[in-house]
C-alpha positions in Angstrom: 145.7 81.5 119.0 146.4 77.8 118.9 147.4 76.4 115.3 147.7 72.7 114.6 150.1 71.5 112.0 148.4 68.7 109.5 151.0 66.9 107.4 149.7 65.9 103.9 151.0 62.3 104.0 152.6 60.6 100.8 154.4 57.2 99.5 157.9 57.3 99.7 159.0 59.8 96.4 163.0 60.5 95.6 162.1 63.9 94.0 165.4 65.7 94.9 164.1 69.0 94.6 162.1 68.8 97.6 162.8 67.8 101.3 160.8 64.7 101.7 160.8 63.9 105.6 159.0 60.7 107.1 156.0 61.0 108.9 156.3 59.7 112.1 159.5 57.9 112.0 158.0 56.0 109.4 159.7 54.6 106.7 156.5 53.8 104.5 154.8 57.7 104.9 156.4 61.0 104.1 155.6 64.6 103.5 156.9 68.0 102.5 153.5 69.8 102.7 152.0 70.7 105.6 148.3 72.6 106.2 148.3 74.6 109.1 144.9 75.5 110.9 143.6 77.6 112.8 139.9 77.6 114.4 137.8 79.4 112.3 140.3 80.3 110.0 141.5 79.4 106.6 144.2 77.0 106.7 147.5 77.5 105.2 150.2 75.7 103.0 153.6 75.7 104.0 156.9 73.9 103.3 157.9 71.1 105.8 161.1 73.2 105.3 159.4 76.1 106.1 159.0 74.8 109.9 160.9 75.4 112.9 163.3 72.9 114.2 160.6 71.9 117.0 158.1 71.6 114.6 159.7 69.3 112.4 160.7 66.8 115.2 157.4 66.5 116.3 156.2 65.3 113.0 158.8 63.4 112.0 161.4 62.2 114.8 161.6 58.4 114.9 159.4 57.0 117.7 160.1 55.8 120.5 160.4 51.8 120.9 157.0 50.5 122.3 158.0 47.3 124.3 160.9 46.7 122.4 159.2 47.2 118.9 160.4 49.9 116.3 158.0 51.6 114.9 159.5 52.6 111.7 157.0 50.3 110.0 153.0 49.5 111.2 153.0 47.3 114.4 149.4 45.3 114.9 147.8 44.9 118.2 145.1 42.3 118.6 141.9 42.1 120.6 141.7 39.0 123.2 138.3 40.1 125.2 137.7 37.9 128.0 134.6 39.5 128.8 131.2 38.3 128.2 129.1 41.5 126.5 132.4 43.1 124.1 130.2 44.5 121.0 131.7 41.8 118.3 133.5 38.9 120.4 132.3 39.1 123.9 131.2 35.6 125.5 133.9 33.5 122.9 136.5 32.7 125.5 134.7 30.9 128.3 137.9 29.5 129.9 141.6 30.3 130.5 142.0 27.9 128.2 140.1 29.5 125.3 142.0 32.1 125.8 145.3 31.0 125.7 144.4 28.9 122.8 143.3 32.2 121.2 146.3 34.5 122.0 148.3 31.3 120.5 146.6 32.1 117.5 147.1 36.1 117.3 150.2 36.0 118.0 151.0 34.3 114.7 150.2 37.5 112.8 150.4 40.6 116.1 153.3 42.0 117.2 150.9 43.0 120.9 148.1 41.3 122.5 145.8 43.6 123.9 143.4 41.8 126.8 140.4 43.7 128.4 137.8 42.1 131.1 135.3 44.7 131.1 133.7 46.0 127.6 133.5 49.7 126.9 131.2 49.5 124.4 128.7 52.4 124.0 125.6 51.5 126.8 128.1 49.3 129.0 127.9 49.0 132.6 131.0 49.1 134.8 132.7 45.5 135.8 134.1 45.4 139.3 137.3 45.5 140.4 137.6 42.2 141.6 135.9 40.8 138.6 137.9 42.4 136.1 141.3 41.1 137.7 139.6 37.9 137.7 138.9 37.6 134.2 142.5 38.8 133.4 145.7 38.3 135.8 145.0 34.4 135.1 144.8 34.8 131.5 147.8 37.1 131.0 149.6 34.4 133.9 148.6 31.4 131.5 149.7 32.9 128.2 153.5 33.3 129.7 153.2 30.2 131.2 152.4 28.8 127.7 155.7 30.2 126.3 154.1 32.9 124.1 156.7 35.9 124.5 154.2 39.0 122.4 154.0 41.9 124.4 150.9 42.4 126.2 149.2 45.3 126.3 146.1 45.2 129.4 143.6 47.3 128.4 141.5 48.8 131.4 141.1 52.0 133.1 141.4 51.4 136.5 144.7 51.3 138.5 144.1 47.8 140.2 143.5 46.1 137.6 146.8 47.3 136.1 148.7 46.7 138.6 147.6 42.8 139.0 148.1 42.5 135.1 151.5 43.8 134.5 152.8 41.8 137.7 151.1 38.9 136.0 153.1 39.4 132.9 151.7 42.3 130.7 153.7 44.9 129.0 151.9 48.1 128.8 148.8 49.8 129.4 145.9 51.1 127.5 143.5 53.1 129.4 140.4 54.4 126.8 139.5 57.4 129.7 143.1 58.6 129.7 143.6 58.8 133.7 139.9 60.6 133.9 138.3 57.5 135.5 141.0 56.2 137.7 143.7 58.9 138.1 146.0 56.1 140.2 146.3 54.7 137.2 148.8 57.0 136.0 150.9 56.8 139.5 150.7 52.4 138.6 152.1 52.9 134.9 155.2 55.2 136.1 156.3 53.4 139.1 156.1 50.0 136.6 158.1 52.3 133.8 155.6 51.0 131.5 154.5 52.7 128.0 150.4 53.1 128.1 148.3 54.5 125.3 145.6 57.4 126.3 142.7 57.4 123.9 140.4 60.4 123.9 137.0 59.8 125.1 133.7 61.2 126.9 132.1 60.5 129.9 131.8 56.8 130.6 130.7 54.1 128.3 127.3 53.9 129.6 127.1 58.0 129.0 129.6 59.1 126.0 127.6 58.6 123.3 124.6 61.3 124.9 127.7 63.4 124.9 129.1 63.6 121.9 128.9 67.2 120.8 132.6 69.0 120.0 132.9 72.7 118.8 135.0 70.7 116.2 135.7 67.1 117.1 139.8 66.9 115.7 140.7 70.3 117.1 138.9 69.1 120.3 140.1 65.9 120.2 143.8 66.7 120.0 143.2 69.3 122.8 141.6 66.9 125.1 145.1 64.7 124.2 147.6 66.9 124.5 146.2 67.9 127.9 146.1 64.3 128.8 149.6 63.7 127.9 150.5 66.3 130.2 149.0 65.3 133.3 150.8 62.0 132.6 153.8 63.7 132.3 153.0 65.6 136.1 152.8 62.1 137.3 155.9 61.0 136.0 155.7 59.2 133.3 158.1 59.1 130.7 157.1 61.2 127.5 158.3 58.5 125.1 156.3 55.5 126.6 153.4 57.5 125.6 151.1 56.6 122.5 147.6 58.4 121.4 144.6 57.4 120.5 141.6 59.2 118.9 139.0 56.9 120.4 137.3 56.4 117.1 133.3 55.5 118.4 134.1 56.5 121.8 131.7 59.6 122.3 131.2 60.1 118.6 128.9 60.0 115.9 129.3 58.9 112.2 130.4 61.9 111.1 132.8 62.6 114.0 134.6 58.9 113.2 134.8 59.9 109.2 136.3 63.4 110.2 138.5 62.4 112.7 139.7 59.4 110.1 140.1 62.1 107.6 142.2 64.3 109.6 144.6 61.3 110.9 147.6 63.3 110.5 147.1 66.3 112.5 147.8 63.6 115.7 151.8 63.5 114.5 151.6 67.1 115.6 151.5 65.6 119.7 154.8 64.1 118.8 154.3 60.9 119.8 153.1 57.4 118.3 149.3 57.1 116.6 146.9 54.2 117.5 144.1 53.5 115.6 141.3 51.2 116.5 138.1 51.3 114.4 137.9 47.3 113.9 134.5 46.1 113.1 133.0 49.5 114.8 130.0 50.6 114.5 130.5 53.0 112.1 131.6 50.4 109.4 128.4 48.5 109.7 126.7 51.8 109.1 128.2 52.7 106.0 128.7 49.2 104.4 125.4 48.0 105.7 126.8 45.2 107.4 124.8 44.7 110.6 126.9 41.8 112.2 130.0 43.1 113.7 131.8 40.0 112.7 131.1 40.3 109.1 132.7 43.8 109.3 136.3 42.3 108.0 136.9 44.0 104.9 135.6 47.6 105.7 137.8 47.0 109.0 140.7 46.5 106.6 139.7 49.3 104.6 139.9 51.6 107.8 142.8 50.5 108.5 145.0 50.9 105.4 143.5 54.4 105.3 145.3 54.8 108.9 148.9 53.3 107.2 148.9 55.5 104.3 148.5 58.4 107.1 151.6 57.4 109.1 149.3 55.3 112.4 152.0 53.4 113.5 149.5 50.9 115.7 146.6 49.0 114.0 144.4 47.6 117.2 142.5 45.2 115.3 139.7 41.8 116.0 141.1 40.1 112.5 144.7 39.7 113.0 145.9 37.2 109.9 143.7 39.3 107.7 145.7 42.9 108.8 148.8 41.0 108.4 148.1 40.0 105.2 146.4 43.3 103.5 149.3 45.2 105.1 151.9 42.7 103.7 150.2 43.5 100.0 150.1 47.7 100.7 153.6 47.4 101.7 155.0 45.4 98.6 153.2 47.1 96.4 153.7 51.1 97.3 157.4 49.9 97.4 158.2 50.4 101.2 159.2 46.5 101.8 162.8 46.0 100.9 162.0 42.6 99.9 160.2 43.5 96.5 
């Protein structure tokens, strides 16, 4: 029977009687407790020390570089939709020109720019091929010609579309189906040598919401992940360009998104990096009553210090210069920056 091993995530502590390991490869997260659980079982408490070898490296070997950033510390991606219908910011970037005046912007405070053409929203409708390299190549093309150096992460799930971006300039890939829509995908992101980040989801975007039903959603989850990451490895991808993604509101309900958020740490237990990307969801609106997406800032920054102090090492985020600055502040003040 499977067991999943779900670190119980700290601040930094110099108690000399225990082994204190970081989470991750993170510098700003450790452990030395770890609950291990079992489907429909009782979960128990061990010692990180009580672990094998294997299992200690998968929950705390230093990470892998993702295009040529540690991740020792948080890294934040931001959002540049060039799509008209995105749930919070679709239509604002009418021209190349919008954009690149945007991503000029980001890139102040992110350390990636993620850039999608077709909206996966819950209820969206597929964006053709053609259409979605359109909206993209020239962007991606325009923001190197402009000087701006950030990595770029393209965010679509069809193989094409990749393809055109990363020749265009982009860095990585981020694919919300995880090779289930477009499996040529994966054969695009190995021959390019390129990390990509596989986020678990359901069905489409017009469909996954109708099926959002788990036996239980972070056991279910990380199964649907792990088995992902394999198929990506059988196509010859690298292991360490890999990073996961719990597709928070992708196929889930409230409850799902709170358990899932609750459970964060359980993900270390694939051994690779954690991306987390609840900005303005949903969710948030739910439970804050905020109906406007925009307006969802501060319980998007809540969400996403919950994901630091649980060892995420990617924040994908709408509100750049506002993550940059909370996570300055968390940092400085739990005592992880080396400047205070």
């Amino acid at each position: 029977m499977t067991s999943y091993l779900r670190p119980i995530a700290e601040p930094p502590r110099t108690d000399t009687r225990r082994v204190w390991l970081g989470l991750g490869g993170s510098a700003h997260i450790q452990c030395d407790m770890i609950d291990q659980l079992t489907r429909g079982q009782r979960h128990v408490e061990l010692l990180i020390d009580d672990l094998t070898e294997a299992a200690r490296a998968r929950l705390t070997a230093r990470r892998a570089m993702l295009c040529g950033l540690t991740l020792d510390r948080p890294r934040i991606m931001g959002i540049l939709n060039v799509t008209p219908d995105s749930f919070s910011d679709g239509g604002t970037l009418a021209t190349v020109a919008d954009a690149v005046a945007r991503a000029k912007v980001i890139a102040r405070d992110a350390d990636i720019l993620d850039i999608g053409g077709e909206s996966t929203r819950p209820g969206a409708a597929e964006v053709p091929v053609s259409e979605e390299i359109n909206r993209t190549a020239p962007v991606i093309r325009a923001i190197r010609d402009a000087g701006i150096t950030t990595p770029i992460s393209i965010d679509t799930r069809k193989a094409a579309v990749a393809d055109a971006a990363l020749a265009a300039g982009a860095d990585m890939v981020n694919d919300v189906s995880a090779f289930r829509f477009d499996p040529d995908l994966a054969d695009v992101v190995a021959s390019n040598g390129v990390s990509v980040c596989l986020m678990h989801s359901v069905g489409t975007p017009d469909t996954m919401q109708a099926q959002a039903q788990y036996d239980d959603v972070v056991f279910d989850v990380f199964d649907h992940l792990a088995e992902r990451i394999a198929f990506a490895v059988q196509a010859g991808i690298d292991r360490q360009k890999i990073i996961t993604d719990p597709g928070i509101g992708f196929g889930k309900t409230l409850q799902h998104n709170v358990t899932l958020l609750r459970n964060l740490t359980v993900y270390h237990d694939l051994g690779l990096p954690i991306l987390l990307g609840a900005s303005r969801k949903r969710f948030i609106g739910t439970i804050s009553g905020v109906e406007q997406a925009a307006e969802r800032v501060a319980g998007s920054l809540a969400v996403a210090l919950h994901g630091v102090t649980q060892g995420v090492q990617v924040l994908r985020v709408h509100d750049t210069a506002e993550t940059r600055q909370a996570l300055s502040l968390h940092l400085a003040v739990n005592g992880t920056d080396s400047d205070y």
